[in-house]
C-alpha positions, 0 to 999 in steps of 0.5 A: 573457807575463811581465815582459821579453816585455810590455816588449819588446812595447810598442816604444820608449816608456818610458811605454807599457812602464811601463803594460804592465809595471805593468798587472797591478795595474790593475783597471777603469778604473783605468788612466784616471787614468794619462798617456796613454802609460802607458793605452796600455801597459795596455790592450796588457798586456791584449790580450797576456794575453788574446790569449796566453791563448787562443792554440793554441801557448801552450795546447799548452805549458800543457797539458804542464803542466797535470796536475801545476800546474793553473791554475799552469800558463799563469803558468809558460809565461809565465816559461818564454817569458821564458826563451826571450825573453831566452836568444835576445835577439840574435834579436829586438834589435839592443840588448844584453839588459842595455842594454836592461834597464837603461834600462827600469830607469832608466826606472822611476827617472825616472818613479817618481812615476806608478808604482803602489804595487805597483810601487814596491814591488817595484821596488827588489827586482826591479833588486837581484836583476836578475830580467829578466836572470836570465830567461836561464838555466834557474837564475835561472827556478827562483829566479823560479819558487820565488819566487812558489812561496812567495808562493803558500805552496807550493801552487802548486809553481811551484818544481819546474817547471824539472823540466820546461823541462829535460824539454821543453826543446826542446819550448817552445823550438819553442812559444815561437818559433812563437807569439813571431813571431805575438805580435808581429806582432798587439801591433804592430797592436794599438799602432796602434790604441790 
């Protein structure tokens, strides 16, 4: 799962989003240092991924891919889920997508000094280009996709990828929707008991 489905999943605590949208960068035991709503947010941002990670649904869309992207294929799957996350919103929240995006953003803003470098980083030039709601469309996932393309010096050709959302459009829109309701069943369980 990428950025707007590991937000999503970590309920209505600012902090638990945060840590979970953040985590990636968090290595070890590093996460102690965090306020204890942010270390929970972390160690959902790793049971998601290894939970996703291992999943048949989720495999099967990775498979699709796998010939021509290699191990590129699950970061593309995780985009490629956002997409159908934010494109069919109003069927997993009663909030407006931008609403809620962009109380996550100020979020981010009210609580910067707890955020990791990384995050810092890259927060200014996520809200300006609005990556969460860019999710929503097959144009703003190429843009993400060529993106990290070049942060990996095109060896990952992520960039060529929305060829196939549009080839198996209807083929991960099926996955995502089969493996979402089950993703959030278990995140839900997990927060219980972190």
């Amino acid at each position: 799962m990428n950025f707007l489905a590991h937000i999503y999943l970590s309920g209505d605590n600012d902090l638990i989003k945060i840590g979970n949208f953040m985590a990636d960068g968090i290595r070890g035991k590093q996460f102690e240092h965090f306020p204890e709503d942010v270390q929970k947010g972390i160690l959902l941002h790793r049971f998601i991924d290894t939970y996703t990670d291992s999943h048949d649904i989720f495999r099967q869309s990775t498979k699709r891919l796998h010939e021509k992207y290699h191990h590129y294929a699950g970061v593309i799957v995780d985009i490629l889920y956002d997409h159908f996350l934010a494109k069919n919103w109003t069927q997993y929240s009663d909030e407006k997508l931008e609403s809620f995006i962009n109380r996550f953003y100020r979020s981010l803003h009210d609580n910067y000094e707890i955020l990791t470098e990384k995050t810092q980083d890259l927060m200014p030039y996520m809200i300006q280009r609005n990556w969460l709601l860019s999710y929503r469309t097959v144009e703003g996932i190429h843009q993400i996709l060529t993106q990290m393309d070049r942060r990996s010096r095109n060896e990952s050709k992520m960039q060529f990828a929305s060829t196939e959302l549009k080839e198996f459009y209807a083929e991960f829109e099926e996955e995502f929707t089969l493996f979402f309701e089950d993703i959030k069943k278990h995140a839900k369980e997990k927060l219980l008991l972190i």
